[in-house]
C-alpha positions in Angstrom: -12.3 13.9 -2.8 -15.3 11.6 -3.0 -18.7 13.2 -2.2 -20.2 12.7 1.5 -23.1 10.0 0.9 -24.8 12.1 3.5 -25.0 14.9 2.2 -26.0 13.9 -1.3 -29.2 12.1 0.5 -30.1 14.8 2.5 -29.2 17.0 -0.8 -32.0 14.4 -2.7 -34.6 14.9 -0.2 -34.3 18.1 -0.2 -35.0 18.7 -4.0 -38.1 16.1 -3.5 -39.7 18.2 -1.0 -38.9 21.2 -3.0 -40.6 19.7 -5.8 -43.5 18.7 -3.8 -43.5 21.9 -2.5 -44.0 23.8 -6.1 -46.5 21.0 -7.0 -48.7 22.4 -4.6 -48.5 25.9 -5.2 -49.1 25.8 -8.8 -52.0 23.6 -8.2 -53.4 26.5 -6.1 -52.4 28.7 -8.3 -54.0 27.3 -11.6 -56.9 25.1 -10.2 -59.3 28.1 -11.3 -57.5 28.5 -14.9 -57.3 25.0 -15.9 -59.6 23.1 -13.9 -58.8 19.2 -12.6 -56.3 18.6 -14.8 -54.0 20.7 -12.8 -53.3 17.7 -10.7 -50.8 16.5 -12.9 -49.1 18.9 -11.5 -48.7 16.3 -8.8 -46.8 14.2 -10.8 -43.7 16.3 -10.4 -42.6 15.5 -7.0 -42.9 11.7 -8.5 -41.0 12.1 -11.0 -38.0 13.8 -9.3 -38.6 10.8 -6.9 -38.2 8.3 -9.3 -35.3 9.8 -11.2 -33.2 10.6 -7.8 -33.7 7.3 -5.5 -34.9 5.1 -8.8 -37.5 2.0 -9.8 -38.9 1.1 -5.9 -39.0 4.8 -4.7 -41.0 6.2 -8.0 -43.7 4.0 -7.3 -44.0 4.2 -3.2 -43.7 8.2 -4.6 -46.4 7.5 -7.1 -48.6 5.9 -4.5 -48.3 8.1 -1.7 -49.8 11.1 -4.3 -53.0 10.0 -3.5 -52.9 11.2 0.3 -51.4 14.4 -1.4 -54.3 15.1 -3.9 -57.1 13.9 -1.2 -55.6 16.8 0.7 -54.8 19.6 -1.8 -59.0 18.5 -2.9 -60.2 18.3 0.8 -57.9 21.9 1.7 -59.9 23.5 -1.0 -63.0 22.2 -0.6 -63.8 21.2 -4.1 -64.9 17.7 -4.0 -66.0 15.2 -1.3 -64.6 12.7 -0.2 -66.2 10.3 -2.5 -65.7 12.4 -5.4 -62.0 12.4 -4.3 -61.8 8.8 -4.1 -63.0 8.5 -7.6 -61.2 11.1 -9.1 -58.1 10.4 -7.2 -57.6 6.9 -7.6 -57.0 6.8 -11.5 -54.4 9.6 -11.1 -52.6 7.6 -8.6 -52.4 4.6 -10.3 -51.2 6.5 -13.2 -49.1 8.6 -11.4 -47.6 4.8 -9.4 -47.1 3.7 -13.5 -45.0 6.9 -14.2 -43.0 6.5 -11.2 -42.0 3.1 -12.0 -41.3 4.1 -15.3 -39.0 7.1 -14.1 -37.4 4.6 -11.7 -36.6 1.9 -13.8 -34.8 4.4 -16.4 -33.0 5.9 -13.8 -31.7 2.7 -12.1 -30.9 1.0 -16.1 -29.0 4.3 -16.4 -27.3 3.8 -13.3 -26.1 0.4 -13.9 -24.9 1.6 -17.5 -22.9 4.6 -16.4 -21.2 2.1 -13.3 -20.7 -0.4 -16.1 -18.7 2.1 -18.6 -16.9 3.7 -15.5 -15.9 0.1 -14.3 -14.8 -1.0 -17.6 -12.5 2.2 -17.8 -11.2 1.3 -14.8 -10.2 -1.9 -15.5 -8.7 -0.7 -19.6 -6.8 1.8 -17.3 -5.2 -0.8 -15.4 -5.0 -3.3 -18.5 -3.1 -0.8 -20.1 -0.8 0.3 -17.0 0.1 -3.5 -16.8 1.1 -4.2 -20.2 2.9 -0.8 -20.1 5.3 -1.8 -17.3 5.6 -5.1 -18.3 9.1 -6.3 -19.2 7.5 -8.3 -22.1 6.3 -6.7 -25.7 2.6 -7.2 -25.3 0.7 -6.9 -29.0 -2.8 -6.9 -29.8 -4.3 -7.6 -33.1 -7.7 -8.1 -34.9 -7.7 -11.9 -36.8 -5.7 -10.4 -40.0 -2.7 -9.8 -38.3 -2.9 -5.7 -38.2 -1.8 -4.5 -34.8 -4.0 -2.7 -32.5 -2.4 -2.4 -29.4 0.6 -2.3 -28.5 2.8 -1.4 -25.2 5.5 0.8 -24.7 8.3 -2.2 -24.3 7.3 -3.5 -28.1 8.2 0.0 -29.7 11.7 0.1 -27.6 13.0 -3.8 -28.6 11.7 -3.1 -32.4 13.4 0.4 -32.4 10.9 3.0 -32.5 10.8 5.9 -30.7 6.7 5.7 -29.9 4.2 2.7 -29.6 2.2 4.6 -32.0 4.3 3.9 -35.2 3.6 0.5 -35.0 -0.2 0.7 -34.6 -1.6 -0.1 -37.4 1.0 -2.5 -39.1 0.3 -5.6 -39.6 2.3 -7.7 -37.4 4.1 -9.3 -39.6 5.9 -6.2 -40.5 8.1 -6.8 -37.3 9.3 -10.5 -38.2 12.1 -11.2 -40.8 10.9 -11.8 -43.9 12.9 -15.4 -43.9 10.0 -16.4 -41.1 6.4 -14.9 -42.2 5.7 -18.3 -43.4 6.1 -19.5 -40.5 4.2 -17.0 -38.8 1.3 -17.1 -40.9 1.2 -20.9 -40.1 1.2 -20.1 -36.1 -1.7 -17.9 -36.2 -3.8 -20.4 -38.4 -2.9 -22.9 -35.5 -3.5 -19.7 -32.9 -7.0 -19.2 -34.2 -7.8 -23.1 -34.1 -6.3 -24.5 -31.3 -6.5 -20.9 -29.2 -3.0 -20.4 -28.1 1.1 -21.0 -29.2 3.6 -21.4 -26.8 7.3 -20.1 -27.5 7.9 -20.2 -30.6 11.2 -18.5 -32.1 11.6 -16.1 -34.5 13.9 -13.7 -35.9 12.3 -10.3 -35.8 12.7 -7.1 -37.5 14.0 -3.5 -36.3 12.5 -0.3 -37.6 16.4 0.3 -39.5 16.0 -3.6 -40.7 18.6 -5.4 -38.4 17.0 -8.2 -37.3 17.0 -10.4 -33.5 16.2 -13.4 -32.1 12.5 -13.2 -30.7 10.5 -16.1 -28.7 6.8 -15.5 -29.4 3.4 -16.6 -27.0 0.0 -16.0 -28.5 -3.7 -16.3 -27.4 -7.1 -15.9 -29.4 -9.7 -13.7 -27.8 -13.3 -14.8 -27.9 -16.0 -12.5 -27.4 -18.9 -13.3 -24.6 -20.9 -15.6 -27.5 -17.4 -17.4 -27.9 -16.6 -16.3 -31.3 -12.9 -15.3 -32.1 -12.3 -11.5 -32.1 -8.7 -10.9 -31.7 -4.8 -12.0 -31.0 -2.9 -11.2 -27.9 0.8 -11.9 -28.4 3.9 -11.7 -25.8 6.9 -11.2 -26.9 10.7 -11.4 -25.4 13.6 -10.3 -26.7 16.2 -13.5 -26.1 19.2 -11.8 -27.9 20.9 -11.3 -24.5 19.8 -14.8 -23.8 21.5 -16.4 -26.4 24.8 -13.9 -26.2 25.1 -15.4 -22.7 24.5 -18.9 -24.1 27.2 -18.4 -26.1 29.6 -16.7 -23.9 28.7 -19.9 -21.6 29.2 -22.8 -24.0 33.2 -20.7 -24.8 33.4 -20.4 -21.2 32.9 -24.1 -20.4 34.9 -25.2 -23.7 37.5 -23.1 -22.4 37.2 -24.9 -19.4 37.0 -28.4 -20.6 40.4 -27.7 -22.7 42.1 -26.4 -19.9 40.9 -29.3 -17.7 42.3 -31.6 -20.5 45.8 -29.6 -20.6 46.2 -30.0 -16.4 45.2 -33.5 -16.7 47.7 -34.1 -19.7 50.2 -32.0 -17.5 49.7 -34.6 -14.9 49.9 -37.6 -16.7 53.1 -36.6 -18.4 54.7 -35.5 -14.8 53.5 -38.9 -13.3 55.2 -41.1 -16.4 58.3 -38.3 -16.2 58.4 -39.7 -12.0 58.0 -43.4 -13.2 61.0 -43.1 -15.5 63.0 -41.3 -13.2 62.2 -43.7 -10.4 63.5 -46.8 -13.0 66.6 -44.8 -14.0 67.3 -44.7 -10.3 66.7 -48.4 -9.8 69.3 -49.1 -12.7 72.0 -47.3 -11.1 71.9 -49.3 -7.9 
């Protein structure tokens, strides 16, 4: 169950003026031992600000020390006010510095941990996609060797897990009759940036081979230069046992057709003679 925004505000505030609270008891408790330079102490309640609510909050944090120091001075009647203003002053606009500092850490740290969680997120589903897609999806790095694979490529080339074939090079899976070829279509893959359908017979992890039609794409990374080969794969074996069954069907067909129509025509010239016979006899 995500966490109540609420309460991890009210949870943040609470730590921030527990660590402003702390500030302020150890300057009063060390003020005699180490002198000024216990108001660095100060700088705690900043830097919990900065690191909790990030860049804008450290340095509001950083700035409003000053009213805190002119108070934990003035409380304890060790400097007046002038003295305050001129020893306080510096330390807030070192403390504002730190806060800033803090802040922008926090908030780059922020932005790095949404941009890894976000990037999971979207490999998760990349992977979940090509996983329950009907196709055999392939990855590969520009020398051919395969390093990603889905679940549908291991079944069609007859392995039990898509981990056996991570790893190959791709041209492992295609019939040794048609590697040429292949080599050729990723040459063109890599310079014109994608093939379209091209046929192949493929390979089987026992070595029986079957009719493939093959799609690739070249990947680019964000300064354009190519990094790797997405390839989808179908399986048109069925395809071209139904093509077949069709094309026997429909011949089938067409010599039947030919027999009922040669059926006819004999019947029709079997009437016309009958018809003259019968004209003879009268």
């Amino acid at each position: 169950m995500p966490a109540d925004p609420v309460r991890i505000l009210v949870f943040k505030i609470l730590v921030v003026l527990a660590s402003l609270a702390v500030s302020v008891v150890l300057f009063f408790l060390f003020i005699d031992i180490v002198g000024f330079s216990i108001l660095m102490v100060i700088l705690l309640p900043v830097i919990v600000t900065g690191f909790l609510f990030g860049f804008w909050a450290g340095g509001i944090a950083g700035l409003l020390s000053f009213p805190l120091i002119a108070s934990v001075l003035s409380f304890a009647n060790l400097l007046n006010w002038s003295e305050i203003f001129r020893t306080g002053i510096p330390e807030t606009v070192v403390f504002v510095g730190v806060g800033f500092l803090i802040g922008r850490v926090t908030d780059a740290n922020r932005k790095l941990t949404y941009e890894v969680e976000q990037k999971k997120q979207l490999e998760g589903l990349y992977k979940t996609l090509i996983d329950t897609s009907p196709d055999a999806i392939t990855t590969t790095d520009l020398d051919g060797i395969i390093t990603f694979t889905s679940a549908q490529t291991a079944k069609i080339h007859g392995f039990a897990h898509k981990e056996e074939i991570i790893g190959k090079n791709a041209l492992e899976l295609i019939a040794p009759e048609d590697r040429e070829k292949a080599k050729l279509n990723l040459a063109k893959t890599l310079h014109q940036g994608k093939v379209e359908n091209v046929s192949y017979l493929l390979l089987k992890k026992d070595g029986t081979t079957f009719p493939g039609q093959l799609s690739a794409s070249l990947i680019k990374d964000p300064g354009g230069k190519p990094r790797s080969f997405v390839a989808v794969i179908k399986d048109v074996s069925q395809a071209q046992k139904l093509e077949v069954e069709s094309k026997k069907r429909l011949a089938e067909l067409e010599g039947l057709n030919k027999l009922m129509v040669g059926r006819e025509v004999r019947m029709a010239e079997l009437k016309q003679r009958l018809r003259q016979l019968e004209s003879r006899q009268l």
